[in-house]
Jmol script that loads the backbone (N, CA, C; Angstrom):
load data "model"
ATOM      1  N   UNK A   1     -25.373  10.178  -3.297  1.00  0.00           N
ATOM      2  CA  UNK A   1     -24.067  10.841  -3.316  1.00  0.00           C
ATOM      3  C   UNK A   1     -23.038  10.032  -2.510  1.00  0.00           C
ATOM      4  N   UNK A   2     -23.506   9.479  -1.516  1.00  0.00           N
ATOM      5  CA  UNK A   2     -22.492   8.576  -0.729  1.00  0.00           C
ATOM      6  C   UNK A   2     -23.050   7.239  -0.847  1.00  0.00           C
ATOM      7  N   UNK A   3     -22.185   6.340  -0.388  1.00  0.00           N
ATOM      8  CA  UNK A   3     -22.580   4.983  -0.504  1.00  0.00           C
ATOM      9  C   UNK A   3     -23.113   4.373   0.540  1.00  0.00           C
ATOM     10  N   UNK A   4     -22.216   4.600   1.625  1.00  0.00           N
ATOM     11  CA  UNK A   4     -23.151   4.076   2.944  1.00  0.00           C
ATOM     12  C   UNK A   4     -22.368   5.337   4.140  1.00  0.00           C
ATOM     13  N   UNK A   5     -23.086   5.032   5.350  1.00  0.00           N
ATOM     14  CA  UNK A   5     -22.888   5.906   6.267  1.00  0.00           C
ATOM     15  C   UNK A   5     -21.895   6.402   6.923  1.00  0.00           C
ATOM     16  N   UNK A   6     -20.910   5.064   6.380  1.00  0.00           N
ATOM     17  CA  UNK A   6     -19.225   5.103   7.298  1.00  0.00           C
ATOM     18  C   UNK A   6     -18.689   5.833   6.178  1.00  0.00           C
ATOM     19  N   UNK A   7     -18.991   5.822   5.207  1.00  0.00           N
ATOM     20  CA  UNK A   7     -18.111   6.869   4.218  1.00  0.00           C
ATOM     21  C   UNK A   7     -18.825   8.323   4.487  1.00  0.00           C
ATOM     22  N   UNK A   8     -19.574   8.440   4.682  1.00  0.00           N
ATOM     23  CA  UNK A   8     -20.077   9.953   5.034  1.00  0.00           C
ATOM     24  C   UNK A   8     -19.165  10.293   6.031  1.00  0.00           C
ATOM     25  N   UNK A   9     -19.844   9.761   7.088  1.00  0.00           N
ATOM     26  CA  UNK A   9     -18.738  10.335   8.460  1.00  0.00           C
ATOM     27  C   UNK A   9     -17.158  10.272   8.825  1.00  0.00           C
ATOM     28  N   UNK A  10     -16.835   9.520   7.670  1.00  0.00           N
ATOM     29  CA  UNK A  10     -15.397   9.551   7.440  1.00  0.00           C
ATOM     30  C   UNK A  10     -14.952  10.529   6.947  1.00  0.00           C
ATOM     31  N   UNK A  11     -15.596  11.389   5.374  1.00  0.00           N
ATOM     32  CA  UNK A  11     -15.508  12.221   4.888  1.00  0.00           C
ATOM     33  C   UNK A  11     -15.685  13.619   5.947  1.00  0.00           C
ATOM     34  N   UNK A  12     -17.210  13.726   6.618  1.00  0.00           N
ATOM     35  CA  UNK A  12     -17.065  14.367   7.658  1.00  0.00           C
ATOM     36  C   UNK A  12     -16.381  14.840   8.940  1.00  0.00           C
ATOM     37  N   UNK A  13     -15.602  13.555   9.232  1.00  0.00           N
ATOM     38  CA  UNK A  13     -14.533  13.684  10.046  1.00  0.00           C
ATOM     39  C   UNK A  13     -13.350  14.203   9.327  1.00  0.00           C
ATOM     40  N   UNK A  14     -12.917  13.818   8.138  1.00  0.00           N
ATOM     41  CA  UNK A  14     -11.492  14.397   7.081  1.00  0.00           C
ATOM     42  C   UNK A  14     -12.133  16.090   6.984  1.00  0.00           C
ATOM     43  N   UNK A  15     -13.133  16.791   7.265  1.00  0.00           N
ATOM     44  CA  UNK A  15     -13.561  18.041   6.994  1.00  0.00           C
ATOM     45  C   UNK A  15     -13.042  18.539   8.164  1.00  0.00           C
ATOM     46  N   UNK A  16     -13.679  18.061   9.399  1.00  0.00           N
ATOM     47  CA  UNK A  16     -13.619  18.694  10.864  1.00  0.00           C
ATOM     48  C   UNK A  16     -11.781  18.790  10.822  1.00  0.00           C
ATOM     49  N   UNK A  17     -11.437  17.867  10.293  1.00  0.00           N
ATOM     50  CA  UNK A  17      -9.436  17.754  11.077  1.00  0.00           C
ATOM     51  C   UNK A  17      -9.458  18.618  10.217  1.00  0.00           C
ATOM     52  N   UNK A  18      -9.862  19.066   8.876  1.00  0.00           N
ATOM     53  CA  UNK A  18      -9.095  20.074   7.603  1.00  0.00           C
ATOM     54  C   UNK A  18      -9.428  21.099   7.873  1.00  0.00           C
ATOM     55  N   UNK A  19     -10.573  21.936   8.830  1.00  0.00           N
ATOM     56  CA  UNK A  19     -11.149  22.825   9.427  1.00  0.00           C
ATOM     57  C   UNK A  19      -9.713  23.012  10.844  1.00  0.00           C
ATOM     58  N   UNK A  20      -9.796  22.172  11.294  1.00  0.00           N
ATOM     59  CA  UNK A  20      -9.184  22.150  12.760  1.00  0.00           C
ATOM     60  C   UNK A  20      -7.392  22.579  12.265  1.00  0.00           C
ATOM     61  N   UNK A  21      -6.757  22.000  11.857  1.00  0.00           N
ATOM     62  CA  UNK A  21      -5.473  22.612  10.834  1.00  0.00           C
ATOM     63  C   UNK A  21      -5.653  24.118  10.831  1.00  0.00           C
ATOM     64  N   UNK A  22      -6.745  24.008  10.031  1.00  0.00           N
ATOM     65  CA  UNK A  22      -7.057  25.103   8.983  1.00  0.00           C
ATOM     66  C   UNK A  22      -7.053  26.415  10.305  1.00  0.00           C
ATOM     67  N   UNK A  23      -7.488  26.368  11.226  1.00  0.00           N
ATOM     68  CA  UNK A  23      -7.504  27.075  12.380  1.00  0.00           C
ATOM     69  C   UNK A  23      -6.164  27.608  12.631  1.00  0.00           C
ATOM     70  N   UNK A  24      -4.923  26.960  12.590  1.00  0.00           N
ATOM     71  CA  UNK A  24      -3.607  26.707  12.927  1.00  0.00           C
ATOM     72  C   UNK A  24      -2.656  27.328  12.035  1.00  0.00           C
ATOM     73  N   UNK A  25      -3.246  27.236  10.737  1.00  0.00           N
ATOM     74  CA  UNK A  25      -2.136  27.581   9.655  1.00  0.00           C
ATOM     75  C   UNK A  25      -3.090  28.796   8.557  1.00  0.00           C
ATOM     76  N   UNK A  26      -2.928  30.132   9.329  1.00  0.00           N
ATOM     77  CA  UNK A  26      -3.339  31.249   8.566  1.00  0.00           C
ATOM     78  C   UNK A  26      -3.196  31.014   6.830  1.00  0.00           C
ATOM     79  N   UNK A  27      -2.323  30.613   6.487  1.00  0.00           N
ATOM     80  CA  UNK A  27      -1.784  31.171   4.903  1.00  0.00           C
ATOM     81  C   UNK A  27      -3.019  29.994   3.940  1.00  0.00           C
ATOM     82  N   UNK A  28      -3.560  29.071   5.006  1.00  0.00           N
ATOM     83  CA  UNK A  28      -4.311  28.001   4.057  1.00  0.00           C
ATOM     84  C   UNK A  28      -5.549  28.802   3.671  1.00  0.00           C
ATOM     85  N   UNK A  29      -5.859  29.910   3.917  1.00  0.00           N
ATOM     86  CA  UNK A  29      -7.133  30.798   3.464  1.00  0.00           C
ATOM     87  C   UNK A  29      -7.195  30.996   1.719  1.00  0.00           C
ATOM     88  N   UNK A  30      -5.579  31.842   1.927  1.00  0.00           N
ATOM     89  CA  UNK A  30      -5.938  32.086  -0.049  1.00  0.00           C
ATOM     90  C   UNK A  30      -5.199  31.206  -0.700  1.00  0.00           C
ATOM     91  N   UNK A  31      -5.005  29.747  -0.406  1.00  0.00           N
ATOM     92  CA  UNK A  31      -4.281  28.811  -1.060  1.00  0.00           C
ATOM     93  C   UNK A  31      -5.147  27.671  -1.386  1.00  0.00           C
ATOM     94  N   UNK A  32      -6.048  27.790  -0.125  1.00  0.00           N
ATOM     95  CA  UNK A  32      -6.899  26.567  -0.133  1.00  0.00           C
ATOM     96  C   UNK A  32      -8.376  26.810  -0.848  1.00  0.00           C
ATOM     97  N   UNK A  33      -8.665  28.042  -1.002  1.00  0.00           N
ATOM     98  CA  UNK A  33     -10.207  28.823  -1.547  1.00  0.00           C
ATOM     99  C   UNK A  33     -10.660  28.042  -2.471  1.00  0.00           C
ATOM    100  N   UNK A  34     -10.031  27.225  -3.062  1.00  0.00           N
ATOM    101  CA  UNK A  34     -10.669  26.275  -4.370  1.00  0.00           C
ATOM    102  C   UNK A  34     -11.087  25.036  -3.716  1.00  0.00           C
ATOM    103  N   UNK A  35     -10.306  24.496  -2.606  1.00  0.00           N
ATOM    104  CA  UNK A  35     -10.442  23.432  -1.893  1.00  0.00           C
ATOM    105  C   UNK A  35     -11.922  23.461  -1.060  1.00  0.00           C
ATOM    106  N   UNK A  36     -12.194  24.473  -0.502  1.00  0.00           N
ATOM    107  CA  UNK A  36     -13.248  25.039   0.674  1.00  0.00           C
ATOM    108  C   UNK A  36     -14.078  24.495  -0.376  1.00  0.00           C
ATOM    109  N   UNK A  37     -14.152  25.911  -1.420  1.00  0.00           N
ATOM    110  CA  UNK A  37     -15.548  25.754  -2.518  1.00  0.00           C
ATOM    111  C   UNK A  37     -16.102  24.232  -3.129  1.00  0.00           C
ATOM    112  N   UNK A  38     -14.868  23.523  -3.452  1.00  0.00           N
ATOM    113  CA  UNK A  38     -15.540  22.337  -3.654  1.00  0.00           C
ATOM    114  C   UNK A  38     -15.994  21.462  -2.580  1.00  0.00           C
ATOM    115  N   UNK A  39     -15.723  22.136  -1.423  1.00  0.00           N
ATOM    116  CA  UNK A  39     -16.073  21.083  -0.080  1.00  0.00           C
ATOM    117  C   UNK A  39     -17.497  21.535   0.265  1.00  0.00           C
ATOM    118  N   UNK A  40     -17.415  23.142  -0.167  1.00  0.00           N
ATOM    119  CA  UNK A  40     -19.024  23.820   0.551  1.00  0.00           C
ATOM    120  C   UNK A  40     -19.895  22.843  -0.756  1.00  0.00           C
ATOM    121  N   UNK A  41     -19.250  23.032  -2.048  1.00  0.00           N
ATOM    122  CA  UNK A  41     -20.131  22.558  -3.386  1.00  0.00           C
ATOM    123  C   UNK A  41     -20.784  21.149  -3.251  1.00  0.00           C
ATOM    124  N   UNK A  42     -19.775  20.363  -2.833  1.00  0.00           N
ATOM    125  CA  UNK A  42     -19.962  18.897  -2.539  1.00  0.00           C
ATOM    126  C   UNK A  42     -21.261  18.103  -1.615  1.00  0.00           C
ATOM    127  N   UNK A  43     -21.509  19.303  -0.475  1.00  0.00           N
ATOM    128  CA  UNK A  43     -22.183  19.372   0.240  1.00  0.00           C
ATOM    129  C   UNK A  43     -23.089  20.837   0.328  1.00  0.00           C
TER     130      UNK A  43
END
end "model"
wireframe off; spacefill off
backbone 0.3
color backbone group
């Protein structure tokens, strides 16, 4: 699914900051619900 390890944890790190936002800005709950699912799906 990934290619090598620095792209994992890159991706993993782009999750943690989109989580960390996501903390900050209430309204990204029912805007983003398609976004989450393919992130929970992906992984």
């Amino acid at each position: 699914m990934f290619y090598n390890m620095a792209e994992f944890c890159e991706i993993q790190a782009n999750i943690k900051l989109f989580f960390e936002y996501a903390k900050h800005t209430r309204v990204f709950v029912k805007e983003n619900r398609t976004l989450q699912s393919l992130i929970l799906y992906r992984f």
